[in-house]
C-alpha positions as CSV (number, residue, x, y, z in Angstrom):
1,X,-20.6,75.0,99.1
2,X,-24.4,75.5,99.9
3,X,-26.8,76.9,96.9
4,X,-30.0,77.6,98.3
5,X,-32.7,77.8,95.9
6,X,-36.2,78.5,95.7
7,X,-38.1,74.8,94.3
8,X,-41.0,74.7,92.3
9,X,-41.5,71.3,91.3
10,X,-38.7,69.6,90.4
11,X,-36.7,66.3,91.1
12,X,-33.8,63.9,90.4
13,X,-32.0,61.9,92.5
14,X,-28.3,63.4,92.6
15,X,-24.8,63.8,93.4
16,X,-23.3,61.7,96.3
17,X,-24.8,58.1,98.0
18,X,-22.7,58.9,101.3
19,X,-25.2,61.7,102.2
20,X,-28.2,59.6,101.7
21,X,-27.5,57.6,104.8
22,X,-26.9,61.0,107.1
23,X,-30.4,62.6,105.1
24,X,-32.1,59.1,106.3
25,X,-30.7,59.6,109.9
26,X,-32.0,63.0,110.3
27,X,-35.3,62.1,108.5
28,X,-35.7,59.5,110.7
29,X,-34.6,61.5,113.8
30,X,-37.5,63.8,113.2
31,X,-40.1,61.3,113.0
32,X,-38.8,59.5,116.3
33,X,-39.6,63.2,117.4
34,X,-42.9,63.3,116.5
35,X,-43.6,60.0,117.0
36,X,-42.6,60.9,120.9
37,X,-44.3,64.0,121.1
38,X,-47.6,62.1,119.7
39,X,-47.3,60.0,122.8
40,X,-46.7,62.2,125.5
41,X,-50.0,64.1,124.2
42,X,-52.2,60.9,124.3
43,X,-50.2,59.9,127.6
44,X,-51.8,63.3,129.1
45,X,-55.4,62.6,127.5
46,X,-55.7,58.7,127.9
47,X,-56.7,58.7,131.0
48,X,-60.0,59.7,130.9
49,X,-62.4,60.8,127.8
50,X,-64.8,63.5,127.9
51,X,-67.9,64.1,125.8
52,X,-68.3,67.4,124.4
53,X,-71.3,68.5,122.1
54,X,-70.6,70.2,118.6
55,X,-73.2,71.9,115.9
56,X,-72.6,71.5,112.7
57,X,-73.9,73.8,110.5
58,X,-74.1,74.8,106.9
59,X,-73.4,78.1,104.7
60,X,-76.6,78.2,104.2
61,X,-77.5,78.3,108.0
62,X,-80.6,76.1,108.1
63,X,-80.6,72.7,109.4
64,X,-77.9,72.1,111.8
65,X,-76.9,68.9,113.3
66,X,-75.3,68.4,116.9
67,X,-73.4,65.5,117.4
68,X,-71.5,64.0,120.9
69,X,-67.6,63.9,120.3
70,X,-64.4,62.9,122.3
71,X,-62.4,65.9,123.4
72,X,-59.2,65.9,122.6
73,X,-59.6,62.8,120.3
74,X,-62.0,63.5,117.4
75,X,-61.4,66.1,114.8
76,X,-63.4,68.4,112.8
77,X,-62.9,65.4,110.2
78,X,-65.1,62.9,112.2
79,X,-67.5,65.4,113.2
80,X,-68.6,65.2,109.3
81,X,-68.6,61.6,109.5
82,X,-71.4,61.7,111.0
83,X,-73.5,63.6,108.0
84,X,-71.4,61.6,105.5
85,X,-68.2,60.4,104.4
86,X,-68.2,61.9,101.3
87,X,-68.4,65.3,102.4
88,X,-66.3,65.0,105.2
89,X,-63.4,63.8,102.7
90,X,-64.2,66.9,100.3
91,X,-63.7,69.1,103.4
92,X,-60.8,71.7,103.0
93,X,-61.0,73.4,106.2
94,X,-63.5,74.0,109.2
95,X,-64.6,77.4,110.2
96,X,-65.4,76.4,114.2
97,X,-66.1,79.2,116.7
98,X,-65.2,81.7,114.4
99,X,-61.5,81.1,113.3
100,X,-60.2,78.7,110.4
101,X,-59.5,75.6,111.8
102,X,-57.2,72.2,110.4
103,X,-60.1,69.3,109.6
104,X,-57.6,67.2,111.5
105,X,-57.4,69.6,114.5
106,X,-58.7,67.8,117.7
107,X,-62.0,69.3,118.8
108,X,-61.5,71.3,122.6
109,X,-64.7,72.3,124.5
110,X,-68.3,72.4,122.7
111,X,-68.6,74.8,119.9
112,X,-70.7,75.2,116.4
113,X,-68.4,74.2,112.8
114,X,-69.4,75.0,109.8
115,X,-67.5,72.6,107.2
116,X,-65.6,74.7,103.9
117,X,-65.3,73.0,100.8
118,X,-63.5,74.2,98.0
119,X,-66.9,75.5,96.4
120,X,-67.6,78.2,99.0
121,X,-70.2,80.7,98.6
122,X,-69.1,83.5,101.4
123,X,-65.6,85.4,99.5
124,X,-64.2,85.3,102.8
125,X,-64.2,81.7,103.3
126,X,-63.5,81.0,99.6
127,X,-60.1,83.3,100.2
128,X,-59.1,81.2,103.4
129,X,-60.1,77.2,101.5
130,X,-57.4,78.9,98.7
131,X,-55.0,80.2,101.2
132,X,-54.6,76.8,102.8
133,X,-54.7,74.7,99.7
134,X,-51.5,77.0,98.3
135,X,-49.9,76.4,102.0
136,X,-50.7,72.6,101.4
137,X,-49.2,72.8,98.1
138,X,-46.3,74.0,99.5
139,X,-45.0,71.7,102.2
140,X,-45.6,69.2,100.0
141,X,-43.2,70.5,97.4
142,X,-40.6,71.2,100.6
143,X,-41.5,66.7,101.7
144,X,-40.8,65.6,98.0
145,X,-37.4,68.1,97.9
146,X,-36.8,66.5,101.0
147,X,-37.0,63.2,99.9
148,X,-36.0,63.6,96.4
149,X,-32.7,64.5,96.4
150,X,-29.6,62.1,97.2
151,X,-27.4,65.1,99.3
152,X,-28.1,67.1,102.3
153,X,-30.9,69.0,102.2
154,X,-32.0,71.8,104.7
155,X,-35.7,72.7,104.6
156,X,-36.1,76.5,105.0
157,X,-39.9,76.8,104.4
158,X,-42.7,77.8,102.4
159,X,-41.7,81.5,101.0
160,X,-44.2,84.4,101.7
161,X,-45.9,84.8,97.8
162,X,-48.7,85.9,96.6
163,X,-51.4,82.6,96.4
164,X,-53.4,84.9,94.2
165,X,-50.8,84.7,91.5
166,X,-51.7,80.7,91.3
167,X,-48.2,79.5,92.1
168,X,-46.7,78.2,95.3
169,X,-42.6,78.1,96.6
170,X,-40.8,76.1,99.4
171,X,-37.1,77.4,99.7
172,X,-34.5,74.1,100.4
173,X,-30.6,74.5,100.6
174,X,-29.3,71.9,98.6
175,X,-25.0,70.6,99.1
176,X,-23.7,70.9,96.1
177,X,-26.6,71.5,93.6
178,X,-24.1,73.9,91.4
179,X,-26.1,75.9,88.7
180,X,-29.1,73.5,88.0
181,X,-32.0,74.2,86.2
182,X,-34.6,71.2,86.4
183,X,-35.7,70.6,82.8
184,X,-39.4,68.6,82.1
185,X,-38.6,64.9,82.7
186,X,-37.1,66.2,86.3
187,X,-40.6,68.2,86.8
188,X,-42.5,65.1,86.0
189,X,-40.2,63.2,88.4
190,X,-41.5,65.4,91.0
191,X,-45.4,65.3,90.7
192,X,-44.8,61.9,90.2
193,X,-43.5,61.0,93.5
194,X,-45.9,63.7,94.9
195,X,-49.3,62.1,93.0
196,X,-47.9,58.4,94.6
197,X,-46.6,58.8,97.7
198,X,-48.9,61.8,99.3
C-alpha cells in the first residue's frame, strides 16, 4: 500500500533493505540519463565556440562592465567572475534581457545581466531572489527524501504554497510508510544530510 505524504524535513532510514538496491537502480538510471543528455548537448556545441559580448550591470545602473563570453558554455555564474568571486558566489539569480534567469543557465546570444543577490533593493526582484530560494529549498527536501529513505520512493514534486508564508513542501509517495509522524531526532537527521551532502 502506497501513503503519499506531503515532507517537510524529516528522515530515517526505514523498513525493507531489498528495496534499497531497486531505489539505487532507478537512482542511478536517472543519472546515466542525464549524464547522456549532458553529452549529446556538448556533442552539438563542441564543435566550434563562439564569442558573444555581455554587460553587466548593477541595481544601481551606473558603471557597467562588458565582458567576452563562450556561447553556450559560460553561465551567468562566470560572467561575475570576472568582477569577483565573491559576488558571483553570493549571486541568487540573474535578471538578463529582462526575464529571471538560473546563474548556471548557459549564456545564448549577447545581452545586458544585472546580477540579484539576496539583498535586493527593486521589490520586484527581491520577490523573484525569494521565490527561487523557496523552490531551491524544495527540491532539496524532494533529493534528501529521495535518498533518505530505505523503500521505494516516487518523487511527485514541489507542491504549489504560498513562499510568503516562510515554509516550503515537496510531496514523495513512500511504500509502506504506515502512519508516521517524524519526531525531532528524524528532523535533525534530515538537515543533517542536507547541510553535508548539498
Amino acid at each position: 500500500m502506497e501513503k503519499t505524504i506531503c515532507c517537510s524535513v524529516q528522515s530515517v532510514n526505514v523498513l525493507k533493505k531489498g528495496c534499497r538496491a531497486l531505489h539505487n537502480f532507478d537512482r542511478q538510471r536517472r543519472l546515466e540519463l542525464f549524464c547522456n543528455e549532458q553529452q549529446r548537448q556538448a556533442a552539438i556545441h563542441d564543435k566550434k565556440v563562439e564569442k558573444v559580448f555581455w554587460t553587466i550591470e548593477n541595481e544601481a545602473g551606473n558603471d557597467p562592465v562588458k565582458v567576452l563570453m563562450n556561447q553556450n558554455i559560460s553561465t551567468f555564474h562566470d560572467c561575475m567572475k570576472h568582477i569577483s568571486r565573491l559576488k558571483a558566489d553570493r549571486m541568487a539569480l540573474a535578471y538578463a534581457n529582462g526575464s529571471y534567469k538560473s546563474v548556471l543557465e548557459k549564456l545564448s546570444g549577447n545581452g545586458r545581466m544585472m546580477p540579484l543577490g539576496y539583498n535586493c533593493q527593486n521589490k520586484n526582484h527581491a520577490n523573484a531572489v525569494n521565490m527561487a530560494y523557496w523552490r531551491s529549498c524544495a527540491f532539496l527536501l524532494g533529493a534528501v527524501v529521495d535518498q533518505a529513505f530505505a523503500v521505494d520512493v516516487q518523487l511527485v514534486g514541489p507542491s504549489k504554497v504560498d513562499y510568503h508564508s516562510g515554509r516550503f513542501e515537496y510531496i514523495a509517495k513512500i511504500k509502506d510508510l504506515h502512519d508516521w509522524a517524524p519526531n525531532s531526532e528524524n528532523l535533525f537527521a534530515l538537515t543533517e544530510k542536507v547541510v553535508g551532502e548539498y
